[in-house]
N, CA, C and O atoms as CSV, one atom per row, in Angstrom:
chain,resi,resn,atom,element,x,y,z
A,1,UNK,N,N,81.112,95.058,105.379
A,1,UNK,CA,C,81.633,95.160,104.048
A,1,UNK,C,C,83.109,94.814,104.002
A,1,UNK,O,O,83.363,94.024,103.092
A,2,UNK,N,N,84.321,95.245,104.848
A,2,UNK,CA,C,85.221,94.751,105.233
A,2,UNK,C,C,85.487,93.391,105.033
A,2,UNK,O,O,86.411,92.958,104.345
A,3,UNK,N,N,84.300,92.430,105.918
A,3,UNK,CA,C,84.640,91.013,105.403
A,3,UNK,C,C,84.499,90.918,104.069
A,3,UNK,O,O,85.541,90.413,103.651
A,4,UNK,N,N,83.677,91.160,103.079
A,4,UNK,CA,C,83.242,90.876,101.995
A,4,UNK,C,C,84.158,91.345,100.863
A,4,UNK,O,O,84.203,90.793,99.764
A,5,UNK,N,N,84.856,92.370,101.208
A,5,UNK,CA,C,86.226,92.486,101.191
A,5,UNK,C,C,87.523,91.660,101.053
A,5,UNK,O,O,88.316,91.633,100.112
A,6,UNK,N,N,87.542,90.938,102.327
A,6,UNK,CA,C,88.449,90.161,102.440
A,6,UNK,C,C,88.569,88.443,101.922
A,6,UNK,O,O,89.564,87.720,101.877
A,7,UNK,N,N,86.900,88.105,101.512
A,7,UNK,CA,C,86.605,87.190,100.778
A,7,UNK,C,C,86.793,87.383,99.326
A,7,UNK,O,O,86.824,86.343,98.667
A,8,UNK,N,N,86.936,88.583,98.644
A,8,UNK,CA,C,86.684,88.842,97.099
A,8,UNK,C,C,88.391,88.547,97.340
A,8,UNK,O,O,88.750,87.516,96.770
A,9,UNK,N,N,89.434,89.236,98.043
A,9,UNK,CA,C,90.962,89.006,97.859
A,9,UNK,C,C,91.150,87.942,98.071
A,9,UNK,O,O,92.114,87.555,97.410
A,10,UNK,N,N,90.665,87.068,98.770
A,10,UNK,CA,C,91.217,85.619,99.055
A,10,UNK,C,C,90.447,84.714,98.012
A,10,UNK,O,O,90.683,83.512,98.139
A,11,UNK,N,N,89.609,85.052,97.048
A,11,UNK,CA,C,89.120,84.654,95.927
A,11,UNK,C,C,89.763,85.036,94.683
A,11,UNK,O,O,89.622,84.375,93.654
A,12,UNK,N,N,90.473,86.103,94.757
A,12,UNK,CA,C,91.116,86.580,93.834
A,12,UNK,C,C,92.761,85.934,93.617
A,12,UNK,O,O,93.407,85.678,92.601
A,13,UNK,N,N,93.111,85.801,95.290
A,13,UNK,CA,C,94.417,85.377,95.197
A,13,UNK,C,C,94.157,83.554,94.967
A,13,UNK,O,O,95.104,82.768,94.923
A,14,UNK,N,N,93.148,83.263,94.880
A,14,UNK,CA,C,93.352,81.172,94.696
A,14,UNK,C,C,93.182,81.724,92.751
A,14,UNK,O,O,94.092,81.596,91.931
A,15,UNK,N,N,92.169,82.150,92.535
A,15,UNK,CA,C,92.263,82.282,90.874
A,15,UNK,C,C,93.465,82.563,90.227
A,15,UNK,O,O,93.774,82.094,89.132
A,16,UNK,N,N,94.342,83.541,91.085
A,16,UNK,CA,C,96.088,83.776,90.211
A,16,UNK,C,C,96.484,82.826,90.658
A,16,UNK,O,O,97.581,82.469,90.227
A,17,UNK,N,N,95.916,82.080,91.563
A,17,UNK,CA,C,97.271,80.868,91.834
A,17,UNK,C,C,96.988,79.710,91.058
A,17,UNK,O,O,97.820,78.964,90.540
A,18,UNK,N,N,95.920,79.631,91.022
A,18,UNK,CA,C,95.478,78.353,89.875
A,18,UNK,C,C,95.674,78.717,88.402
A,18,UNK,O,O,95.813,77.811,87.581
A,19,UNK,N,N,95.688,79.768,88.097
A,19,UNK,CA,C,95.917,80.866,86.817
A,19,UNK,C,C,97.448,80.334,86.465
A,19,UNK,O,O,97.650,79.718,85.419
A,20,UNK,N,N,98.455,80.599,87.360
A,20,UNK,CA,C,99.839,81.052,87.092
A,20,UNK,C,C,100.622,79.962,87.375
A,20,UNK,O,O,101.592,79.777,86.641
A,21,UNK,N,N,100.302,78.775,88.779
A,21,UNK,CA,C,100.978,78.105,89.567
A,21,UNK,C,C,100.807,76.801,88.923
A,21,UNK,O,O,99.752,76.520,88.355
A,22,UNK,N,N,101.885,75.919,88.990
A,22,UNK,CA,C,101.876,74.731,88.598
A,22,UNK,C,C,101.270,73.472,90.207
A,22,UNK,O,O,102.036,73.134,91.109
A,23,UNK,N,N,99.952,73.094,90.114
A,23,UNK,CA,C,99.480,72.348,91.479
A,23,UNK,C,C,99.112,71.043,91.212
A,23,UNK,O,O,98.395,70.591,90.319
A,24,UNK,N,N,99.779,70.439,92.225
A,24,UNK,CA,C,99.184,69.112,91.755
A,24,UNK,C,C,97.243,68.936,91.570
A,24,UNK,O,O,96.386,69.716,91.987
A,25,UNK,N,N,97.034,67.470,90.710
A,25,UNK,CA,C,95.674,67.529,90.788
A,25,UNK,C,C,94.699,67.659,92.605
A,25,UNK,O,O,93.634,68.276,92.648
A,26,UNK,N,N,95.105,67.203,93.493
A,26,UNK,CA,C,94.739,67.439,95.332
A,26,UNK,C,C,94.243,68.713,95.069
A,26,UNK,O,O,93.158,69.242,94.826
A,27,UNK,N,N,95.864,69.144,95.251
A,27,UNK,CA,C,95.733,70.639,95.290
A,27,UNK,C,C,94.378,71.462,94.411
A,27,UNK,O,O,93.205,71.587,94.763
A,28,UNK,N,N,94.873,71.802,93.522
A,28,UNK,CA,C,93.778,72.121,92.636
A,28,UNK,C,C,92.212,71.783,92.801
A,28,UNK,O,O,91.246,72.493,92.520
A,29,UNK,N,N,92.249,70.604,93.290
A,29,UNK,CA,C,90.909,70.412,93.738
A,29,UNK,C,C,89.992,70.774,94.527
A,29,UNK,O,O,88.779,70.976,94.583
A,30,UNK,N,N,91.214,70.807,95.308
A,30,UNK,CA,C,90.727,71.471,96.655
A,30,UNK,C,C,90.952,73.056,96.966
A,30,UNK,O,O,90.411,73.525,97.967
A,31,UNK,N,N,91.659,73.798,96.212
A,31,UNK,CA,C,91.556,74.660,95.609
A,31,UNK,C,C,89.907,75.499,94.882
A,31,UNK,O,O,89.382,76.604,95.023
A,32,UNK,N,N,89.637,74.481,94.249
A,32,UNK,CA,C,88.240,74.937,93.489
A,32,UNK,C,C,86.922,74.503,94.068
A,32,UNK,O,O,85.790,74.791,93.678
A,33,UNK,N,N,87.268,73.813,94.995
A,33,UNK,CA,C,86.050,74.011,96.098
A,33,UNK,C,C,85.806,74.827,97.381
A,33,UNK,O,O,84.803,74.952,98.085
A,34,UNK,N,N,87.587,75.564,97.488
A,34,UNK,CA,C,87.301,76.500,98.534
A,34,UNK,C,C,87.095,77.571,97.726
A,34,UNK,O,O,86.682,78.505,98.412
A,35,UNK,N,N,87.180,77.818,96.748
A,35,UNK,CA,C,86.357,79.269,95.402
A,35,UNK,C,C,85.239,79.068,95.681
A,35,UNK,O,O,84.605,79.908,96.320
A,36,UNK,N,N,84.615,77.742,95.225
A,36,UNK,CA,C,83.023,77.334,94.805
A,36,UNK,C,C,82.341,78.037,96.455
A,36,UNK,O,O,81.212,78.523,96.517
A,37,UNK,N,N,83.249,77.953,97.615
A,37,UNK,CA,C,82.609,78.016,98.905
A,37,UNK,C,C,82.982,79.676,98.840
A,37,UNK,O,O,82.290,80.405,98.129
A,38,UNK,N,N,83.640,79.993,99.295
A,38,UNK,CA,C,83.971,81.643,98.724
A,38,UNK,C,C,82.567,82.403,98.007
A,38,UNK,O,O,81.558,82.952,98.448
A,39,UNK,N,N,83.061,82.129,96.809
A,39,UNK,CA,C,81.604,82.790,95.941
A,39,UNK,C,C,80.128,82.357,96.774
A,39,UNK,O,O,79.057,82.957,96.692
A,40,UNK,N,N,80.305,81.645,97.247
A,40,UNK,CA,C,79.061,81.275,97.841
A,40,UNK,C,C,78.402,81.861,98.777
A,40,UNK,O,O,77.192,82.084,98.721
A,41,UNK,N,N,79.416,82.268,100.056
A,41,UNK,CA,C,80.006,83.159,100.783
A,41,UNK,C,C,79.227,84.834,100.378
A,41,UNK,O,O,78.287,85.563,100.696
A,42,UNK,N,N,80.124,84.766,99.681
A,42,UNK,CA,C,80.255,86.409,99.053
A,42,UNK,C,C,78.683,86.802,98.581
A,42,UNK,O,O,78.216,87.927,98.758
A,43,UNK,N,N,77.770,85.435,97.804
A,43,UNK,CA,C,76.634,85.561,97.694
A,43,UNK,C,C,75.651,85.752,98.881
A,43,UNK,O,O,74.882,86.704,99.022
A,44,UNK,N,N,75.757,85.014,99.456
A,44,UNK,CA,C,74.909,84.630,100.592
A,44,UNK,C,C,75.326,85.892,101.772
A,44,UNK,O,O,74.603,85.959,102.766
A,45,UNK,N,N,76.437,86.833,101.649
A,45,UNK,CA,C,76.769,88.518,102.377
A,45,UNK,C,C,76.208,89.107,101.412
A,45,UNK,O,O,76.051,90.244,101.858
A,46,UNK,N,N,75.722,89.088,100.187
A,46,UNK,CA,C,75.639,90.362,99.294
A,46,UNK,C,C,73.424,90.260,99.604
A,46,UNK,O,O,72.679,91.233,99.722
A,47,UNK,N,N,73.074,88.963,99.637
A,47,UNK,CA,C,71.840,88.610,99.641
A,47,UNK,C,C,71.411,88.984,101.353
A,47,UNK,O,O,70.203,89.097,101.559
A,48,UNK,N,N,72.315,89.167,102.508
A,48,UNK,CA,C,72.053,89.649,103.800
A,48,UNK,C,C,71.839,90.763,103.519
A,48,UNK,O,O,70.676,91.119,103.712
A,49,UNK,N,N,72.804,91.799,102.957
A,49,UNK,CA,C,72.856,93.113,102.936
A,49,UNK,C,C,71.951,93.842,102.230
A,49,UNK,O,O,71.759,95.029,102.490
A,50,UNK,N,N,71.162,93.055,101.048
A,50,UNK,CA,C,70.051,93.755,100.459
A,50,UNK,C,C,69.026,93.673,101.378
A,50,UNK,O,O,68.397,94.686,101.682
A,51,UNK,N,N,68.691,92.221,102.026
A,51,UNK,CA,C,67.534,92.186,102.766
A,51,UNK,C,C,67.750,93.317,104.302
A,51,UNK,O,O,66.731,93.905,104.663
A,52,UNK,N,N,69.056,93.556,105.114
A,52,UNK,CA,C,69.265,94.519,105.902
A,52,UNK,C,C,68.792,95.826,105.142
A,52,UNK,O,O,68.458,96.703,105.939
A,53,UNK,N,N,68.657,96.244,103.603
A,53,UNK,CA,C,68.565,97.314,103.341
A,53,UNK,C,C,67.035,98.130,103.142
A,53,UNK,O,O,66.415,99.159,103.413
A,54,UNK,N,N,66.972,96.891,102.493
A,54,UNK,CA,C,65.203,96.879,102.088
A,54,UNK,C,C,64.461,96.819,103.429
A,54,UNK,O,O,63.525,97.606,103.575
A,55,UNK,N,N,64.818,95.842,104.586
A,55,UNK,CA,C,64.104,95.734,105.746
A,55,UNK,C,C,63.710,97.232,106.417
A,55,UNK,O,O,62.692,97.375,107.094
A,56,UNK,N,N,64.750,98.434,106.107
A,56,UNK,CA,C,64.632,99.906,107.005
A,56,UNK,C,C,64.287,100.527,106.203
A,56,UNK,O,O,64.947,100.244,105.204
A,57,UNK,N,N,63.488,101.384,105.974
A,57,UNK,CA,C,63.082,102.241,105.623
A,57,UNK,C,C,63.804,103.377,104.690
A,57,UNK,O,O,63.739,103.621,103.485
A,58,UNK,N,N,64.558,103.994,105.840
A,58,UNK,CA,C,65.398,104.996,106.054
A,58,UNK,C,C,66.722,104.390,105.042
A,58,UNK,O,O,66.985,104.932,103.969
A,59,UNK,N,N,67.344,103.418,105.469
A,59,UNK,CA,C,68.188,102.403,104.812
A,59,UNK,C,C,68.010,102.475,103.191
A,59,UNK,O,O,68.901,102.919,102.466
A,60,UNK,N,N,66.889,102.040,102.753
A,60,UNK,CA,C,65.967,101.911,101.578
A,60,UNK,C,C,66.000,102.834,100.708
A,60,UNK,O,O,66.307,102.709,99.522
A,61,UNK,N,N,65.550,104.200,101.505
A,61,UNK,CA,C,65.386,105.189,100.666
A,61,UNK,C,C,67.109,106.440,100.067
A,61,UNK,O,O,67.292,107.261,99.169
A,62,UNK,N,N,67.635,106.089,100.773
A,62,UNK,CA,C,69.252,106.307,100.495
A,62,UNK,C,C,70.090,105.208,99.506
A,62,UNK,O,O,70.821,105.281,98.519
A,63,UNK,N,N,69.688,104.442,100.133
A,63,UNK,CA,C,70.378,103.347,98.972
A,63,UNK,C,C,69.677,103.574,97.364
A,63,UNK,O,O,70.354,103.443,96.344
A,64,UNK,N,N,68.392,103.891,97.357
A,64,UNK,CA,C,67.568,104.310,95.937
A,64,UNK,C,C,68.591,106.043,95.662
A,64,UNK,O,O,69.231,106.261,94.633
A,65,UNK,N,N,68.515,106.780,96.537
A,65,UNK,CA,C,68.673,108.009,96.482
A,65,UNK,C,C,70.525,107.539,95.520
A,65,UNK,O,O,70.750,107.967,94.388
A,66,UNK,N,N,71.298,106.874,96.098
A,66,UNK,CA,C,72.789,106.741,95.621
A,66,UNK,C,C,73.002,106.269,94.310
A,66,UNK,O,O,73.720,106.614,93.372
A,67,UNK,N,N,71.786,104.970,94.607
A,67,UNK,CA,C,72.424,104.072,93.437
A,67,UNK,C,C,71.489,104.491,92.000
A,67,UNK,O,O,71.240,103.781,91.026
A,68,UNK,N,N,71.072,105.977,92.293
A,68,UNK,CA,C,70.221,106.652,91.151
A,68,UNK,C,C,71.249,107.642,90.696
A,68,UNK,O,O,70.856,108.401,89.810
A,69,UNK,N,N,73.033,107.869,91.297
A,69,UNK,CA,C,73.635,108.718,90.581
A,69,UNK,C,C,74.171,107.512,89.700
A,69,UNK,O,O,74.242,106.343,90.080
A,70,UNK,N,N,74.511,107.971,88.542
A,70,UNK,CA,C,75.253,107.404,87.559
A,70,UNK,C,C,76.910,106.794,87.980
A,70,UNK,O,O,77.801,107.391,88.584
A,71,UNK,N,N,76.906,105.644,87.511
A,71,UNK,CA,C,78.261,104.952,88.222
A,71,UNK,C,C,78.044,104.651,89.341
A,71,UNK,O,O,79.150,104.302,89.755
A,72,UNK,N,N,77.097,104.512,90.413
A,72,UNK,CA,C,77.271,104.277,91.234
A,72,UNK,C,C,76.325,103.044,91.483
A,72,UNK,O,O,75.102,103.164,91.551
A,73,UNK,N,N,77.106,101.642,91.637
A,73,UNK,CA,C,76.142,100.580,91.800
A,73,UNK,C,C,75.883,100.141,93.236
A,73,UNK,O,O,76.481,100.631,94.193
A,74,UNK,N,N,74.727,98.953,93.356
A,74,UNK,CA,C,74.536,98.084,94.727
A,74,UNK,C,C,75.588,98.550,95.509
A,74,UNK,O,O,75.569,99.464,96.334
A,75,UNK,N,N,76.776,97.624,95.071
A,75,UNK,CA,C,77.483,97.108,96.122
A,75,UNK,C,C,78.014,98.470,96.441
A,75,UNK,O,O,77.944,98.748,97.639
A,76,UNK,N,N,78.557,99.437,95.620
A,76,UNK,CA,C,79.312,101.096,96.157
A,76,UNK,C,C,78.262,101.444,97.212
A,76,UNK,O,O,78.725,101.625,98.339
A,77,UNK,N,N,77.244,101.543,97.103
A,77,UNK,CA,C,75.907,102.479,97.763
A,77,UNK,C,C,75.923,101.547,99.184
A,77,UNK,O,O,75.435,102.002,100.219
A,78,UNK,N,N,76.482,100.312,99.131
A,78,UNK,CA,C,76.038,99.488,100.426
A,78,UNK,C,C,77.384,99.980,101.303
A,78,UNK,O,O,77.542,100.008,102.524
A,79,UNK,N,N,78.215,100.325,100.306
A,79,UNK,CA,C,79.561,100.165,101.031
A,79,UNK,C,C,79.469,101.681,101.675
A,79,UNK,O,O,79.672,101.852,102.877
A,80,UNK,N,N,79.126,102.839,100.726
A,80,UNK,CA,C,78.961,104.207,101.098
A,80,UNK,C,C,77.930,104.292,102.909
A,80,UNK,O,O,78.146,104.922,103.944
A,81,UNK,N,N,76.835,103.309,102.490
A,81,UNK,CA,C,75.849,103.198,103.797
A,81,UNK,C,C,76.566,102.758,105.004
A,81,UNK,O,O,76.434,103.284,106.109
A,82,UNK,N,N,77.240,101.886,104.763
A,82,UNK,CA,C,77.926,101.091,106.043
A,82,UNK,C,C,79.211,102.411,106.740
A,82,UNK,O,O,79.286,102.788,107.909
A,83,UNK,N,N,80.044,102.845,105.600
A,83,UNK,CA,C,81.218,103.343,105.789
A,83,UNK,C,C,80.601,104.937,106.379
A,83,UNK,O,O,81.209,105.514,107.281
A,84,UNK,N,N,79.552,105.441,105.857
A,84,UNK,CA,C,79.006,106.828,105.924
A,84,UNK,C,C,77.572,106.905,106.615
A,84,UNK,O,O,76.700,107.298,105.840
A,85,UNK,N,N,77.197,106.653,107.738
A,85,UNK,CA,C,75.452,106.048,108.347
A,85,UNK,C,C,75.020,107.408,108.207
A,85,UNK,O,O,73.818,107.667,108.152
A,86,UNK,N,N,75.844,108.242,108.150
A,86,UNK,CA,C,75.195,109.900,108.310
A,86,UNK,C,C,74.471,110.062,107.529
A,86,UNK,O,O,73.296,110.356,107.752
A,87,UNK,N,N,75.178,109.853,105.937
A,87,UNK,CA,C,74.198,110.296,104.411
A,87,UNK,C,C,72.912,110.399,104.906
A,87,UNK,O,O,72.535,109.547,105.710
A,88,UNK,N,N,72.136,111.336,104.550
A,88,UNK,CA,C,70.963,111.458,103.940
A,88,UNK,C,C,70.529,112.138,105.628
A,88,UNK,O,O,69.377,112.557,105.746
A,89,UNK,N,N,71.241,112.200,106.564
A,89,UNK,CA,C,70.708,112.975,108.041
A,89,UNK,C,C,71.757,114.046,108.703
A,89,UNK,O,O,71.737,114.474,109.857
A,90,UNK,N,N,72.851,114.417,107.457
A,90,UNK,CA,C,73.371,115.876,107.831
A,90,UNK,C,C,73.816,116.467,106.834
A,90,UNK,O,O,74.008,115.784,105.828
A,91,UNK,N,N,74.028,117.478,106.809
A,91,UNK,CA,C,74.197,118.078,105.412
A,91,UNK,C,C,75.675,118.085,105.217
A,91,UNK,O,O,76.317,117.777,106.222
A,92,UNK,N,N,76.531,118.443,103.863
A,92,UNK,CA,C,77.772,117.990,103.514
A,92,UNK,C,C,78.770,119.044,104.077
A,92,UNK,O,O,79.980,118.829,104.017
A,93,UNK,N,N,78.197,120.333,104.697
A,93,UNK,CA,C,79.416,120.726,105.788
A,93,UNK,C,C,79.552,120.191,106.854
A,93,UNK,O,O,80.586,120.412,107.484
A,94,UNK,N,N,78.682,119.439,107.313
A,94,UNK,CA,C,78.666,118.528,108.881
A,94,UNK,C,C,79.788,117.105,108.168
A,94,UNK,O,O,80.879,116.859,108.682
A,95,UNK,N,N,79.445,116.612,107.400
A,95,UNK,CA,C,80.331,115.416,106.945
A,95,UNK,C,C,81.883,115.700,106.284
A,95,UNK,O,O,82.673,114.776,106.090
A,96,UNK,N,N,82.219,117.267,105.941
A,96,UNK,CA,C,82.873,117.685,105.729
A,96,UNK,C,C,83.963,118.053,106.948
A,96,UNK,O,O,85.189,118.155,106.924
A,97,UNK,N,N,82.966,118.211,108.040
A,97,UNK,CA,C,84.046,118.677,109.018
A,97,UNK,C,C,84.961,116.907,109.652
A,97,UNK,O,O,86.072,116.442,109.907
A,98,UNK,N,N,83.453,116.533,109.614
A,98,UNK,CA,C,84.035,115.142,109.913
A,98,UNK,C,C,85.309,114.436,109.787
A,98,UNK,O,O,86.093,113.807,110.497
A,99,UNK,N,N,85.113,114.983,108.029
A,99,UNK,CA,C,86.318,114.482,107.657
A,99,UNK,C,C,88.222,115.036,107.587
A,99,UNK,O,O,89.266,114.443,107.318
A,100,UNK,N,N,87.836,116.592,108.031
A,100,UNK,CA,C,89.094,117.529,107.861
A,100,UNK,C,C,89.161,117.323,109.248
A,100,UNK,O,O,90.058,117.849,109.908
């Protein structure tokens, strides 16, 4: 998730620059095909990570269990799974201590 991360900022930072910056036509061009590759990117990690999710079981049934609280979408619940593997196999004073 980290990478996917670091692709949404480096997608974010060519859009303010094409947004704000005066570039020649090159530039710019080439500019909007390393976005077009980016998003592409970012698709083709978001389309791994469902099929990693759906493939386990265990995986599966937590990701349903999260992304059934309110506000909480796909991508949070993938990020919660990756960042937190414990959810759903210790209870919240064990993840609590974890964290103090």
């Amino acid at each position: 998730m980290s990478y996917r991360s670091a692709l949404q900022g480096e997608l974010k930072r060519h859009t303010n620059y094409l947004e704000y910056q005066h570039c020649s036509e090159l530039v710019c061009k080439l500019m909007d095909e390393h976005k077009a590759k980016l998003k592409t990117d970012i698709k083709n990690l978001d389309k791994k990570i469902k099929e990693l999710i759906n493939g386990a079981d265990n995986l599966r049934k937590t990701f349903e269990i999260i992304t059934s609280v309110l506000g909480i979408g796909a991508q949070a619940a993938a990020l919660l799974l990756c960042e937190l593997p414990e959810l759903g196999h210790i209870n919240r004073k064990k993840t609590g201590a974890g964290i103090a």
